[in-house]
C-alpha positions in Angstrom: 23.6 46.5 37.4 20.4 47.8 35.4 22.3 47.7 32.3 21.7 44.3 30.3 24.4 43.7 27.5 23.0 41.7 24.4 25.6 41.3 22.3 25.1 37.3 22.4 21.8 38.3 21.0 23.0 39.9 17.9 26.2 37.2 17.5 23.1 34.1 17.2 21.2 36.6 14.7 24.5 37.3 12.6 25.4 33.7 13.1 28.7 35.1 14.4 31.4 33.7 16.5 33.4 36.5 19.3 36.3 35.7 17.7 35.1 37.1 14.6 33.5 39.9 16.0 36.2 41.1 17.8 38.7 40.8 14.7 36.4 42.9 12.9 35.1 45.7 15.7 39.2 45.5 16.2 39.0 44.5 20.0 40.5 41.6 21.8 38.0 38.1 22.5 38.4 38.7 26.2 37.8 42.4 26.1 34.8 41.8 24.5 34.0 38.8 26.4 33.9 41.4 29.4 31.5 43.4 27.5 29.2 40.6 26.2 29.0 38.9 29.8 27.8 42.3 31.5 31.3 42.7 33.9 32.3 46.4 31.8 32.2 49.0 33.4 32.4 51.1 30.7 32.4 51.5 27.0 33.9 53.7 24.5 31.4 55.2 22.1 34.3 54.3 19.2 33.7 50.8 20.2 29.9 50.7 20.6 30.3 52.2 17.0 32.2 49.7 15.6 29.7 47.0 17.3 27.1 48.9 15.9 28.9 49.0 12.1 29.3 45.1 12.3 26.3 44.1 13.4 24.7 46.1 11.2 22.5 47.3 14.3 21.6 50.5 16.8 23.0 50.7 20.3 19.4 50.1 21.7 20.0 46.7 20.0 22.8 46.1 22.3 22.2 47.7 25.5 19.2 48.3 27.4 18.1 49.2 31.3 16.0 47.0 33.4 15.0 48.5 36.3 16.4 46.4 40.4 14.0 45.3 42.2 13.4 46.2 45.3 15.2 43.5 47.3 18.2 43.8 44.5 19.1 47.6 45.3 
């Protein structure tokens, strides 16, 4: 998928564990495990908000589009 997750990004600059980010966004670890490792395939704007509020960051901090290569699809 083009879409690259960087949540672990903004947990090491935080010095944050998952655990406490999802107590605080208000989402189960393993949900956003899902999220962090790039296997959602979707996410509520609510959520990216609260992710957003926590991390004291913007969604372009978070998410971002590579483009496939050719081979990839």
């Amino acid at each position: 998928m083009p879409i690259t997750v960087d949540i672990d990004v903004m947990l090491a600059r935080r010095k944050m564990s998952v655990g406490e980010l999802a107590e605080r966004v208000g989402i189960t670890p393993a949900n956003l495990a899902v999220l962090k490792n790039g296997r959602a395939k979707a996410v509520r704007f609510a959520t990216l908000a609260a992710l957003c509020e926590v991390l004291k960051c913007q969604p372009g901090d978070l998410l971002r589009w590579e483009a496939e290569d050719a081979a990839g699809g």
